[in-house]
C-alpha positions in Angstrom: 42.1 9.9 -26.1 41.6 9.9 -29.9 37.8 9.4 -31.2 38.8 6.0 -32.7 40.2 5.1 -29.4 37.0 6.0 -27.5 35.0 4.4 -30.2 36.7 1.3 -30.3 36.3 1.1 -26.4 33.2 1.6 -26.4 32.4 -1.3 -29.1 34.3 -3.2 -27.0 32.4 -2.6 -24.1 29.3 -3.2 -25.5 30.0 -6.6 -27.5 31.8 -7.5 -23.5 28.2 -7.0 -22.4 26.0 -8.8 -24.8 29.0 -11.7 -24.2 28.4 -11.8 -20.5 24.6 -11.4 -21.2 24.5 -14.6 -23.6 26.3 -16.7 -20.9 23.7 -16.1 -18.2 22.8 -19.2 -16.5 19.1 -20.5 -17.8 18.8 -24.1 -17.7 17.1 -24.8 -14.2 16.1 -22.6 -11.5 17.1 -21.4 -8.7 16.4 -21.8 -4.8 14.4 -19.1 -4.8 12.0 -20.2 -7.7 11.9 -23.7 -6.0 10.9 -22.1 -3.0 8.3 -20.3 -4.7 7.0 -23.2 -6.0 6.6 -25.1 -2.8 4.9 -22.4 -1.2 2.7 -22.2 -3.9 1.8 -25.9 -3.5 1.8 -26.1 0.7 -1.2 -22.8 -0.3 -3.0 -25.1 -2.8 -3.5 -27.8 0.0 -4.1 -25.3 2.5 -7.1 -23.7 0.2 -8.3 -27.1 -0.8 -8.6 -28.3 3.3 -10.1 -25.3 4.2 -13.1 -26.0 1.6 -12.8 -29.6 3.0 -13.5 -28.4 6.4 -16.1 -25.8 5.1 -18.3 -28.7 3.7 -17.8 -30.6 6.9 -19.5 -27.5 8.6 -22.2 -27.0 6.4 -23.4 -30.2 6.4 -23.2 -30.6 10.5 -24.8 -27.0 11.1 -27.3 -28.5 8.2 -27.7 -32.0 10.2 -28.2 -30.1 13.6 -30.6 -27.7 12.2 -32.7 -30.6 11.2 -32.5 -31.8 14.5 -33.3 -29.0 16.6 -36.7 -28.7 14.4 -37.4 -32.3 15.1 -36.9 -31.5 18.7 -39.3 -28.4 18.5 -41.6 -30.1 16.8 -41.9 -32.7 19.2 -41.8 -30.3 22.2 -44.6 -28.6 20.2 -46.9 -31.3 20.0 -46.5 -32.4 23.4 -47.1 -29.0 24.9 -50.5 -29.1 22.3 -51.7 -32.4 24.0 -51.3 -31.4 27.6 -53.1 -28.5 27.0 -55.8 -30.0 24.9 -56.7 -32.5 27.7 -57.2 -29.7 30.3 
């Protein structure tokens, strides 16, 4: 095969490329980057209840606490008066 002949093959290869390139499919996405994006929302919620439920356990072990301290104190005085009378 003749330089020109190669040459003019491989142009033509090259400007076949960039054609195919330029025709590529970009308007929407695919089910893949859909996916993606669900996934990334369902792990959003997921975080966001998981703080929720956090909270919720912080303030009960917070309102127990405060109980169990009433409750000591209580037991405290008592045990202090029966053994103040005798």
């Amino acid at each position: 095969m003749s330089f020109y002949k190669k040459s003019c093959l491989i142009i033509t290869a090259i400007l076949l490329g960039f054609s195919l390139s330029a025709c590529e499919k970009k308007a929407g996405e695919g089910p893949a980057e859909r996916a993606g994006k669900e996934v990334d929302k369902a792990m959003e919620k997921a975080g966001q209840a998981m703080d929720k439920a956090a909270d919720a356990v912080k303030e009960a072990t917070k309102d127990a606490t405060n109980k169990v301290e009433e409750v000591a104190k209580d037991a405290a005085g008592k045990v202090t008066a029966a053994t103040k009378d005798k």
